[in-house]
N, C-alpha and C positions, 0 to 999 in steps of 0.2 A: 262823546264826552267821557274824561273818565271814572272812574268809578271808587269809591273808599270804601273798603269790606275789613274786616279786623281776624287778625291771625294771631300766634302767641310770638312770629317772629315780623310785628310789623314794621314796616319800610314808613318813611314821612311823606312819601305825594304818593304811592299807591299801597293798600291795604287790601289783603285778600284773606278769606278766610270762610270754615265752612260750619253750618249750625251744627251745633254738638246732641240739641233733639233730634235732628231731622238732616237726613244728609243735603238737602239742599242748601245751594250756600245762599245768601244772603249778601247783598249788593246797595251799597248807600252811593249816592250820586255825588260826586264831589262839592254840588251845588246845595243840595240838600243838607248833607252834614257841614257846609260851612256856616249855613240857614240855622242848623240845629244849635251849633254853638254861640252865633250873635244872639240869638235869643236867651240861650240860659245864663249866657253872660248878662243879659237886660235885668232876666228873675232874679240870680242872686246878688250882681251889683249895679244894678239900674245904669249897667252901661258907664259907669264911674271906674277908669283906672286905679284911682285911687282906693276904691272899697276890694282891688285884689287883694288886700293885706288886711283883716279886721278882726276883732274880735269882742263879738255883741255882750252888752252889759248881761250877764245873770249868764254865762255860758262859762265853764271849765278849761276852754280852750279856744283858740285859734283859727278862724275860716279861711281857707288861703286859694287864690285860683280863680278861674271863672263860675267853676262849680262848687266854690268854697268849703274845698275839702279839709275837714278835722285833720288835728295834727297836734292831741293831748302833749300836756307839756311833758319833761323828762321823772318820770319818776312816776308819773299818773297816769290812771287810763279811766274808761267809762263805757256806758251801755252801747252808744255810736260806733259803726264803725268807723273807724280811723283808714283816711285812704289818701291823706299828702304823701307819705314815707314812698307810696305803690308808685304817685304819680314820677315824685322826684327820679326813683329808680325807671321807669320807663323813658320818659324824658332824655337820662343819660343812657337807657341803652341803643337811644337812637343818634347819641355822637353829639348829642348841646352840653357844652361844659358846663358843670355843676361845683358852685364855689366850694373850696375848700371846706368852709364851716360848717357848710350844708350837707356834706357826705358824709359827714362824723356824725352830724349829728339828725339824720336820717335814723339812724341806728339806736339813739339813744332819748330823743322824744324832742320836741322845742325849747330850746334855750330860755325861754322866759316862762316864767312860774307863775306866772298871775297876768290879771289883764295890765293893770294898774305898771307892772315890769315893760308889759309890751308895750304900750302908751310912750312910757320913758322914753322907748328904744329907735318910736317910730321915724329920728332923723339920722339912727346908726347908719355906717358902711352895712354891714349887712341888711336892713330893712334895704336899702336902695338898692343891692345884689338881688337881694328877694322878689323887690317890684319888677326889676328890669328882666329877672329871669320870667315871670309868670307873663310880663306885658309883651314879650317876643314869642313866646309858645304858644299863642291861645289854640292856633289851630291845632298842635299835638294833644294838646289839653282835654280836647274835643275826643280826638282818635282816642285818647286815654277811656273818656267816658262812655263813647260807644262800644268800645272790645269788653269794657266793668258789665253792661247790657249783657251781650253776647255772655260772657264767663257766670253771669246770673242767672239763666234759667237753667240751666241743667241743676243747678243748684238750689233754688225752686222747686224741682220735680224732686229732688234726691228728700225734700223735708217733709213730703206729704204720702200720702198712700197711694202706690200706683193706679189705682181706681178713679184719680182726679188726674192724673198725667193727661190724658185724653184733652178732656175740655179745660182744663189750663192752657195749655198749648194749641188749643183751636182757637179760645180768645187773644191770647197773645201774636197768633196768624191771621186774626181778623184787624185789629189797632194796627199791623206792619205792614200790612198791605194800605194801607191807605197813603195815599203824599201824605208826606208830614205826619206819620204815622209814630217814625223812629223817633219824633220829636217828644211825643207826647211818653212813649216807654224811655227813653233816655233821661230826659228831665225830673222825670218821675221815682227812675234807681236812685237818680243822684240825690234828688230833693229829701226821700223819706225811705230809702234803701229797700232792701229786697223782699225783708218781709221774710227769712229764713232763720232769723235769729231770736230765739226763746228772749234774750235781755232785750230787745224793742218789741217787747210787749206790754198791755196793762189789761192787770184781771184779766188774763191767759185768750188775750186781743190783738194783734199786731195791725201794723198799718203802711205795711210794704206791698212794692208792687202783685207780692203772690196773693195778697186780700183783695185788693184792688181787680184780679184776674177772678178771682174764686168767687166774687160778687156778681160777678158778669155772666148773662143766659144767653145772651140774644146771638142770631143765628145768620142774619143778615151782613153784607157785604157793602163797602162804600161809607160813606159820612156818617153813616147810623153805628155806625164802630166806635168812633171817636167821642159822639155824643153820649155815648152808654161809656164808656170807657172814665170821662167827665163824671158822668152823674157817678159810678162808682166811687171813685178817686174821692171826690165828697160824702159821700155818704161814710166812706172809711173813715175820712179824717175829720167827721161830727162827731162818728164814735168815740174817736181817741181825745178830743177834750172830753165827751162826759163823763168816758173812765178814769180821766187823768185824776193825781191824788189834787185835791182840792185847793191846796199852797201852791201848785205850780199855776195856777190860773190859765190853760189852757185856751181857753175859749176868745180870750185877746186876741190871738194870732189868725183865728179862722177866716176872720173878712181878707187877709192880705194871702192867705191859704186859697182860698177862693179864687181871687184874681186870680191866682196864678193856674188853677185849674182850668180856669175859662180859658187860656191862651190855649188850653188844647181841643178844642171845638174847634169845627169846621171851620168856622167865621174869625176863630180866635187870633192867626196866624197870617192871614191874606191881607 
């Protein structure tokens, strides 16, 4: 069978590359990262082509993708990262033409200033450029999100005190070792990012995958990985609604937070 690994120069049907902690490289089955992407395709648009292109009421910006990557409008930015501009630039460094509009304005933030703009727009030529490019990539899409993985823990380790490197990085070799391991860390960058950045915090809290790792003790190998890895991921993100400021109502989203945690338990997935 072969194999998808992510490098900084990668190729579209094979992908190699080598962990930036640990010189061991790291190897995704072709079968598996295709696994990994129908399903985050399912989380973020319930498997709806049409929800490639969205942008949720009470949001500043724009979800685009299977992974529904942010892509603030022009002129604006905010505490999320922003990661359509990275995807579109990869996409095109692997040879998929990238419409005219879309490379200008790569560079210069989304063409539409409001949701209410983007609504208007949703029967433009470019909304259709838009859909048709994301609805042919999904698989690079994927590759995109797993090399974001890979390029995230070093980056991880580089924000905490070398005294945690250790058991970060053992947890994080315990959830990858498992099938369907790279699911639950992939899903999870994408979902609620890395957990490196001071602005996605609250009351000096984050809720990126380095919390998520840093919550984690256990010592064991196999399906007990994945179930502590779950129960962490939750316990994180109860804290971040009761820290959240009190207007953003926080605590709404948890039950649909939840589901989606469970799809990464052992049971979650098969």
């Amino acid at each position: 069978m072969r194999s998808i690994a992510i490098s900084l120069l990668a190729a579209i049907s094979l992908l190699c590359f080598s962990d930036i902690a640990q010189s061991d490289e790291i190897v995704i089955s072709e079968k598996e990262a295709s696994r990994i992407g129908e399903l985050i395709f399912y989380n973020e648009c319930a498997g709806d082509e049409a929800l490639l292109i969205s942008w949720n009421q009470g949001e500043g910006f724009p979800s685009l993708g299977i992974g529904h990557f942010i892509w603030y409008p022009a002129g604006s930015s905010g505490p999320y990262k922003e990661s359509f501009p990275e995807l579109i630039r990869f996409i095109d460094a692997n040879g998929i033409e990238i419409p005219a509009w879309l490379q200008k304005a790569v560079d210069s933030g989304a063409p539409w200033l409001s949701r209410s703009a983007f609504m208007r727009a949703q029967g433009s030529q470019q909304m259709q450029q838009l859909r048709s490019l994301l609805s042919q990539t999904k698989q690079m899409q994927t590759e995109f999100m797993i090399r974001r993985l890979h390029r995230a823990l070093p980056r991880m380790l580089a924000s905490v005190p070398y005294s945690e490197h250790h058991a970060i990085q053992q947890q994080f070799d315990r959830v990858s070792a498992v099938p369907m391991g790279y699911y639950a860390l992939v899903d999870y960058v994408n979902f609620k990012g890395e957990g490196a950045q001071s602005s996605e915090q609250y009351q000096g809290h984050g809720w990126g995958l380095l919390q998520v790792l840093q919550n984690m003790h256990g010592q064991t190998a196999g399906d007990s990985a994945l179930t502590e890895f779950a129960d962490s991921a939750l316990a994180i993100l109860t804290r971040r609604t009761q820290l959240a400021p009190p207007e953003r109502n926080e605590q709404r989203w948890l039950v649909g937070w939840t589901k989606r945690i469970n799809t990464y338990r052992p049971v979650g997935f098969r």
